[in-house]
C-alpha positions in Angstrom: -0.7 22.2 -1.7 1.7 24.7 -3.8 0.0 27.6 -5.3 0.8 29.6 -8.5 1.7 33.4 -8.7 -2.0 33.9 -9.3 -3.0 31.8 -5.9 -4.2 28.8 -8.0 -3.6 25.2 -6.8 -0.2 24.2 -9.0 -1.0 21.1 -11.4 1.1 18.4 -11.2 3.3 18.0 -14.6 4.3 14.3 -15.4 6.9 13.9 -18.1 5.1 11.9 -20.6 6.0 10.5 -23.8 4.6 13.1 -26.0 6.8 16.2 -23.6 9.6 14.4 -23.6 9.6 14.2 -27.4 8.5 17.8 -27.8 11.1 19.1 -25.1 14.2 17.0 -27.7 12.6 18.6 -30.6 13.3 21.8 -29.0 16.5 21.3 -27.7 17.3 19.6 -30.8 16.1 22.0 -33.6 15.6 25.1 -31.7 19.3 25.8 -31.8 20.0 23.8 -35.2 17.3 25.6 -36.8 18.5 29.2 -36.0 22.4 29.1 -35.6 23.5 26.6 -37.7 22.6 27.0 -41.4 24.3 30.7 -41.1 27.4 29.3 -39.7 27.4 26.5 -42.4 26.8 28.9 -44.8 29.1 31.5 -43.7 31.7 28.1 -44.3 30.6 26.6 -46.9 28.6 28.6 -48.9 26.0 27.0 -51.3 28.0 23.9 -50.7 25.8 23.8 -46.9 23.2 22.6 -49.0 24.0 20.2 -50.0 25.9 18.8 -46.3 22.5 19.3 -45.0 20.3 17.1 -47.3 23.3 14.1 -46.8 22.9 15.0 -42.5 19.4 14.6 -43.4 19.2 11.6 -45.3 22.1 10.1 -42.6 19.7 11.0 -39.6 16.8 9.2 -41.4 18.9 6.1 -41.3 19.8 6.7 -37.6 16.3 7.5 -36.5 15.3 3.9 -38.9 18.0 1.9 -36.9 16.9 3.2 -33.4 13.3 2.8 -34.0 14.3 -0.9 -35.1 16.1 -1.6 -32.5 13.6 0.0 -29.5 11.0 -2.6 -31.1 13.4 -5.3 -30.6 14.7 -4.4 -27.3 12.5 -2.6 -25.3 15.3 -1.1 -22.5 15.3 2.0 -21.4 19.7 1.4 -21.6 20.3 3.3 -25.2 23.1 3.0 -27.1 24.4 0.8 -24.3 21.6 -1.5 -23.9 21.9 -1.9 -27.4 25.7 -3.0 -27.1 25.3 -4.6 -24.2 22.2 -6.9 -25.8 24.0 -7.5 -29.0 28.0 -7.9 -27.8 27.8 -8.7 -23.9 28.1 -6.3 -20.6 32.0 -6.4 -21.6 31.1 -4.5 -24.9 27.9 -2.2 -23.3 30.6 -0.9 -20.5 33.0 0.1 -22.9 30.7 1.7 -25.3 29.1 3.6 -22.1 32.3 5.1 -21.4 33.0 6.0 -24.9 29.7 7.6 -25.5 30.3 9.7 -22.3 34.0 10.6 -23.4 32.8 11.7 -26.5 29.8 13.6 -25.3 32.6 15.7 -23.0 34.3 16.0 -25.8 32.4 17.7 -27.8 31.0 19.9 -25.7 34.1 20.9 -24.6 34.8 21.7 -28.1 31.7 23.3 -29.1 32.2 26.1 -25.8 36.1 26.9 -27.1 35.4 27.4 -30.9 32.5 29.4 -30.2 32.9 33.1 -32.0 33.6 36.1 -29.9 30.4 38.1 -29.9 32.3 41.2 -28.9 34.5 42.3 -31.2 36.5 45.7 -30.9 
């Protein structure tokens, strides 16, 4: 049995629905929430506005198709479930690979346009 700091009996922590949401919701908005509207704004002045209320409106229709299309196909595959339901394995593999190209993409992006924190 594992014990705690304290010498208490560690509870077991199972990842359930209602965490796994709460843990995206962080990851998701934690940062959005704090760093971006001064960086948009610092851009775009009161024009950020209005970019956020159309990347909110956009995510409501994302978040509308997604929920649609868990109800209809209940895989745990994603994006490439999806594909791969609708189009074929053909389709699903390609869009796998794109998905992951793009997801290194951006974060390679995202680490070399960060701003210098140091500045001298």
């Amino acid at each position: 049995m594992a014990l705690t700091s304290a010498n208490q009996p560690a509870v077991p922590q199972n990842l359930t629905t209602s965490r796994g949401a709460a843990l995206y919701i962080g990851a998701i908005l934690g940062p959005g929430l704090l760093l971006l509207p001064g960086l948009a704004a610092a851009e775009a002045g009161p024009a950020s506005i209005l970019a956020w209320l159309a990347l909110l409106g956009l995510s409501g229709l994302f978040a509308a198709v997604f929920s649609a299309l868990g109800r209809r196909i209940p895989s745990a595959g994603g994006v490439m479930g999806y594909v791969t339901a609708g189009l074929g394995p053909r389709a699903g593999r390609a869009t796998g690979w794109m998905f992951l190209a793009g997801s290194w993409a951006a974060r390679r992006s995202s680490a070399s346009s960060a701003p210098a924190t140091s500045r001298t």
